[in-house]
N, C-alpha and C positions, 0 to 999 in steps of 0.2 A: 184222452189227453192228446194235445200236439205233439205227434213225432218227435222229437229233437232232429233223429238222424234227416226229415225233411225240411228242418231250419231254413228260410228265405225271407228274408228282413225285406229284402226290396222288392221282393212277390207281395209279400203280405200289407208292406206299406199299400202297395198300389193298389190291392183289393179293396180296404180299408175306405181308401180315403174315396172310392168309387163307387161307395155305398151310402147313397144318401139317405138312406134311414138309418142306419148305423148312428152317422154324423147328427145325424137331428135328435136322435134319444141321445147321443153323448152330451151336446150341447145343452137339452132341455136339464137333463141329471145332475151335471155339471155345475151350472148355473144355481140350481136350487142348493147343492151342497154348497157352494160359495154364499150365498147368500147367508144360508144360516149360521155355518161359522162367522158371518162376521156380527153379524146380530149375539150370538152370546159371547161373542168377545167386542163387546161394544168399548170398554177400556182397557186403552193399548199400553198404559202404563202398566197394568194389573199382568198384563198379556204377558209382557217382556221379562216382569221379575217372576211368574212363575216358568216364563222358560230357560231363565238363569238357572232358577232352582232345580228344574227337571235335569239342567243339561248335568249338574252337578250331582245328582243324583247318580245320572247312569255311570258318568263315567266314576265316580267313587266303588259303585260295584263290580265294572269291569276290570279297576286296578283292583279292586280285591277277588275276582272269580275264583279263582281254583279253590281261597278258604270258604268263599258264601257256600258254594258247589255242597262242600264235607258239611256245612254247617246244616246245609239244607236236609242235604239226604241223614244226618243225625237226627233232626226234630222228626221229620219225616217219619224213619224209622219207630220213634220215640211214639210218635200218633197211632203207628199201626199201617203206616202207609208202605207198599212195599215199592224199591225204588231199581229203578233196571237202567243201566247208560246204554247207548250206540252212537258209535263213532260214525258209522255209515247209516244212511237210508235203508239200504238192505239189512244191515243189522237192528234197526227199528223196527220195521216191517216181520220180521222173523220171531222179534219180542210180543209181539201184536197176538200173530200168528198163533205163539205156543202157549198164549195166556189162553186164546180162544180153546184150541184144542184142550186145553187140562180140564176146562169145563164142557167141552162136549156143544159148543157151540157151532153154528152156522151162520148165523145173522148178528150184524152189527149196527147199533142205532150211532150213527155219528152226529155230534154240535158242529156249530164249525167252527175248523179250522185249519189254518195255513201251514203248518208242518206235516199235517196228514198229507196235504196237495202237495207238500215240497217231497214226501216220501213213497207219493204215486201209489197211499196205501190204498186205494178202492182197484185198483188193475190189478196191484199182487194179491189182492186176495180174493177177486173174482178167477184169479187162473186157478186158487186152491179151491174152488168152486164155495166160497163163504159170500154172503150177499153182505153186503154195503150201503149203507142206508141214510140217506142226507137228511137231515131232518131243520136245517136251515131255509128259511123261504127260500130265497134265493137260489142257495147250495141244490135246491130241490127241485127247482125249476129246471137250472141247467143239466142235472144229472138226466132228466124227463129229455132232454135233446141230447144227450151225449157230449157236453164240451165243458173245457174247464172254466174255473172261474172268469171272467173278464176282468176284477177289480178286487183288490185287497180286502175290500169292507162292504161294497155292493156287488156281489158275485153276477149278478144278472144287469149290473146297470146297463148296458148293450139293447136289451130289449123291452119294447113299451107292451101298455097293457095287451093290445090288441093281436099281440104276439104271442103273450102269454096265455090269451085264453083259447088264441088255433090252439098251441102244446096240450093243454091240461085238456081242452075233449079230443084230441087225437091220441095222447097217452095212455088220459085216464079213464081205465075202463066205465062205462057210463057216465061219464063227466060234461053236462049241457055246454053248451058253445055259449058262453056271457062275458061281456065285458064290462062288468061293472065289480069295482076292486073287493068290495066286502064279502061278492059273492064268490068272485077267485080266491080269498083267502079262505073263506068256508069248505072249499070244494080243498081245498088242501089239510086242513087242519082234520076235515070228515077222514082222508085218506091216510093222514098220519098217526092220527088218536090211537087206533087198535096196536100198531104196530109201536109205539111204546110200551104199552102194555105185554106187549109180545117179546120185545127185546131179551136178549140174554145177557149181552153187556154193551153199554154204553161207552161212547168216545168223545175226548173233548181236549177244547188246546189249552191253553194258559195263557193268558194274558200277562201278570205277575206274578213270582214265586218270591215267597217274603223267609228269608233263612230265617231270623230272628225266632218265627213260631211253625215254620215249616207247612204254612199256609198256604196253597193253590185259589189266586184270584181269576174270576173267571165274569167277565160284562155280556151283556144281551140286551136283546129287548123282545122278543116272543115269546120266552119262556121255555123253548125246546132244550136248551143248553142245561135248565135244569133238570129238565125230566129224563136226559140223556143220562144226569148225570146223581139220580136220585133213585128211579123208578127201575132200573135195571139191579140184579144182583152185584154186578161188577161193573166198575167205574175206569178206566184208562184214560189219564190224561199225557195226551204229549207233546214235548215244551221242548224250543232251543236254549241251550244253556246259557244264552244272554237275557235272558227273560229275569232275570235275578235283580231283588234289591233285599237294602239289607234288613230294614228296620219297617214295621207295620207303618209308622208315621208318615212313611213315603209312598204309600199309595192313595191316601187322596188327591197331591196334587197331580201324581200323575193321571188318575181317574179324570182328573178337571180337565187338563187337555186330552188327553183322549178321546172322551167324549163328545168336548166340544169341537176337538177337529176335525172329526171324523162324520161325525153327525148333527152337529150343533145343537148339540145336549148338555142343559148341564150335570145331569147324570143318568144313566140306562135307566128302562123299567127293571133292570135284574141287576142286583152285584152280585156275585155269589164267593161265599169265602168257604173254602173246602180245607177242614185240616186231618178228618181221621174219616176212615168207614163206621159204619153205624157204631152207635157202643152198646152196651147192654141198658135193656127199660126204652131206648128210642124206637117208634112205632115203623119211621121211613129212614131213608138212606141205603146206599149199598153195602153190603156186606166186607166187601175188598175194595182196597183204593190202588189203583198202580200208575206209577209217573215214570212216564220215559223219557230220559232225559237224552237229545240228539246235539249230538257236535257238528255231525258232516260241512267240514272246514271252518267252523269258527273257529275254533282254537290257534287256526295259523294267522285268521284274520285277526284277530287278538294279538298276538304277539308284534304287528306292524303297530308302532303307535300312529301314525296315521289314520290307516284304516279300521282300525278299529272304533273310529265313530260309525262307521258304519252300522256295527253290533247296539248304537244307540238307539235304534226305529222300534217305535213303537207299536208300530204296523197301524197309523190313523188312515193310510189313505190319501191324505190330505195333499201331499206332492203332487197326486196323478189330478186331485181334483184343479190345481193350477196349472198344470202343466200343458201349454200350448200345444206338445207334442203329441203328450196321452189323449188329451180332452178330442184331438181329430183322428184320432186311429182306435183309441180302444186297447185294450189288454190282450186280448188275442195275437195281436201283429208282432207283439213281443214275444212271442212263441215259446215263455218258460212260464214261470210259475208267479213270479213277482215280476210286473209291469211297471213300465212308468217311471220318474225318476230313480227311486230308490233300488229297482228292477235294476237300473243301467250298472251301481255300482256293489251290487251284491250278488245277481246273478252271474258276474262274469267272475267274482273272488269261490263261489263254491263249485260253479260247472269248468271254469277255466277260460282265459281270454281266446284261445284259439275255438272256443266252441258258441260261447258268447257274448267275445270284444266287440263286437257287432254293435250290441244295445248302446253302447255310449258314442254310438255319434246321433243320435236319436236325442238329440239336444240341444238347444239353440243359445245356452250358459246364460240364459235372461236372470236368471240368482232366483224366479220367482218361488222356487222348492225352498233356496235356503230361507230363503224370505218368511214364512208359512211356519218353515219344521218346527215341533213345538220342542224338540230335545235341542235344535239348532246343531245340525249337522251339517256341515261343509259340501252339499251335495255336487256341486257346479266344481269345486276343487277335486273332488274323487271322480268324478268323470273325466275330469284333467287327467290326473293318475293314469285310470285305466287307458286311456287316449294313447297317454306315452309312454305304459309301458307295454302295448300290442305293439310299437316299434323297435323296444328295446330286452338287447340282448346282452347284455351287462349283466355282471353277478349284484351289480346296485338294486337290480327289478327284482321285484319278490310273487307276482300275483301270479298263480298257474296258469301254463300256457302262452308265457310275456313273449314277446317278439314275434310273434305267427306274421304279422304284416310286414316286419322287415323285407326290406328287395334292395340288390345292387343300384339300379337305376334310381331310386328315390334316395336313396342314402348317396350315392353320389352326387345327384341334384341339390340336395340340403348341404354340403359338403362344400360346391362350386357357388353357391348362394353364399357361406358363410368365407368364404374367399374374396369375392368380389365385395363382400362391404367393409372387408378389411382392409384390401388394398388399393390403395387408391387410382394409380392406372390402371387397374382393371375393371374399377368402375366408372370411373371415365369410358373407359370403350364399351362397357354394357350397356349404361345410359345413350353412348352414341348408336349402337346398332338397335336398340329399342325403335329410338327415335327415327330410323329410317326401314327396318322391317316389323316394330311392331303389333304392326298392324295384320302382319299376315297370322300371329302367334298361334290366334284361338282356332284358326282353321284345320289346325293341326296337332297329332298326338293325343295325351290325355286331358288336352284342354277344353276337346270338343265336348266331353261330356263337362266340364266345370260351365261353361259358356252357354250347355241348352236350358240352366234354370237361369242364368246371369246376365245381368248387361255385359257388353264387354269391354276391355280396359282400353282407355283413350289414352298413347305415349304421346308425349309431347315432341314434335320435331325435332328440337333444342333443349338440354338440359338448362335448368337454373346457371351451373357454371358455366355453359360456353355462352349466355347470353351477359352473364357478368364479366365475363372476359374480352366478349364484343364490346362494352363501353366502358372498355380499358377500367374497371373499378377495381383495386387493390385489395382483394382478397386477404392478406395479412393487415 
């Protein structure tokens, strides 16, 4: 994974956007996922009232979490499922950890998912010397180069085929050099096959966890997800604890857009509804089900009402696939774990603004994300947020790490700005010294960097007022 401690947003911008192949598989990737969401969301009436409904969905479950939470882990229990909290990352990882050991395991077949990458569990468990096994196309490709995801939903979308198949014969032991797709999936699936069968235990995320029946929902479309989470003795799934609704009925619509935002589906090739480990007389399944359920800072973000639309994402993707920002740099340049719009106001609520207030100004507030979101989340308004409260030191700011960008000089400047359009002789003389120095402005201080992407500002010799007062016009 990316360093955190070598974080450089304006390194990694400039690498990015100086990489014309990067940009060219972003743009072709890109395109094609916009296209077909808008193809099965061809009626926008249809679109709108199930994004009412979704929106009402999540937030009904978020004002109820902490009972869904009890309600869950009861069925849960009730199925056979054995259920483990961690408040931290390292406390998930450690739960991982001591499931593997009680079974005497080594090797883990992973589905994908984004809580495992939020919990860096493939590093912490290669330092216990346990292998780590992606079993997601994508998730598998990149693990074959060493780098993290690029994309919430297309982990490889960064790289075209011809990319892919230098990797897989420089990888994979005997693996022919071809570019043609059926035969790169073959040469993966050949490589994966045994080691399902192999696996000890299986890992997998959650898409929905339904309290009502204590159900574990889980979408694909290859099939690994199931054999992760069938074919192995033991089953680990781990899920943030907004992942919660209440009642079975609410996961079709959410299914409908998910799918179709994400990949312009009207449904996976896989749903898969997990509620107990095998039972007695059933031929497959695993034998133990275990669900870890991770906090690491939702519960603070919950208790903002504000913010906590944030805990609404679905994880479709669908932000980055609009977003002017994402769509020329990539997920990488984001240097955490969730990119792209949604990246800018979630990463900086769990890792802390002073580590990554950075990601929100990586925005240009074109609304195109909230525009899109199928839960309709305020995404252009919480990048606002984060914006101002990396300046604010106020016991009003709440998101860790607020105020790291505070400075005397700027907070004075903002200070003498809200002076001058108060008083009126002092904007009268700001307006007049503009208009006779302000021309020299951008030459100078930190203007010079606002000025080398910018046109520069043309002051008028003459305010509007003193050319009203040259033809004697009566202001009152």
């Amino acid at each position: 994974m990316i360093e955190q401690t070598a974080f450089n947003f304006k390194k990694n911008i400039s690498k990015a956007l100086g990489d014309r192949q990067l940009r060219a598989n972003l743009k072709s990737a890109m395109d094609g996922l916009k296209a077909k969401r808008l193809n099965v969301f061809a009626d926008d009436d249809e679109l709108q009232r199930l994004r009412i409904l979704c929106n009402a969905i999540k937030k009904r479950a978020l004002d109820r979490l902490p009972q869904l939470l009890d309600q869950l882990e009861e069925k849960c229990v009730q199925n056979g499922i054995q259920v483990h909290w961690a408040e931290t990352t390292d406390a998930a990882c450690r739960i991982v950890l001591d499931i593997m050991k009680q079974h005497g395991a080594s090797r883990l077949l992973k589905g994908k998912s984004m809580v495992s990458e939020e919990m860096h569990l493939n590093q912490y468990l290669q330092k216990k010397g346990i292998e780590a096994i992606e079993t997601d196309l994508g998730e598998f490709i990149i693990q074959l180069d060493g780098e993290p995801p690029s994309h919430i939903i297309v982990p490889a979308v960064h790289k075209n085929k011809d990319q892919i198949a230098k990797t897989f014969h420089e990888k994979i032991p005997g693996a022919p050099y071809t570019e043609v797709v059926e035969e790169l999936n073959s040469i993966a699936r050949k490589n994966l096959r045994q080691k399902f069968f192999e696996g000890q235990i299986g890992l997998s995320g959650v898409n929905f966890a339904v309290a009502e029946t204590g159900t574990l929902c889980l979408v694909e479309n290859e099939g690994n997800g199931r054999m992760c989470t069938t074919v192995p003795p033991v089953h680990v799934a781990v899920m943030g604890i907004e992942k919660m609704v209440e009642r079975m009925e609410e996961v079709p619509p959410l299914l409908r857009l998910l799918t179709g935002s994400a990949t312009g589906q009207l449904i996976t090739t896989y749903v898969n509804m997990i509620t107990s480990p095998r039972k007695p007389g059933e031929k497959d399944g695993p034998k133990e089900v275990h669900l870890v359920l991770l906090d690491n800072g939702r519960s603070k973000i919950l208790a903002d009402a504000e913010l906590r639309q944030t805990l609404y994402c679905i994880r479709c993707g669908t932000c980055l696939n609009h977003c002017p920002v994402y769509t020329r740099l990539g997920g990488h340049a984001y240097g955490f774990v969730y990119p792209g719009p949604i990246g800018e106001i979630l990463t900086p609520q769990i890792e802390g603004l002073d580590a990554a207030g950075e990601l929100a100004t990586a925005s240009t507030l074109c609304n195109a994300c909230e525009e899109v979101c199928p839960v309709m989340i305020p995404i252009p308004r919480l990048i606002r947020r984060m914006r101002t409260e990396s300046y604010a030191k106020d016991s009003s700011a709440t998101v860790k790490g607020h105020g790291y960008k505070a400075n005397f000089l700027e907070s004075t400047a903002w200070k003498s700005w809200a002076k001058m359009n108060t008083k009126p002789w002092l904007n009268s003389l700001n307006s007049r010294m503009l208009g006779l120095l302000g021309g020299l402005l951008p030459k100078v201080g930190p203007l010079k960097a606002w000025t080398s992407v910018r046109s520069k500002p043309k002051f008028a010799a003459k305010s509007l007022h003193q050319r009203v007062e040259e033809r004697g016009v009566n202001r009152e």
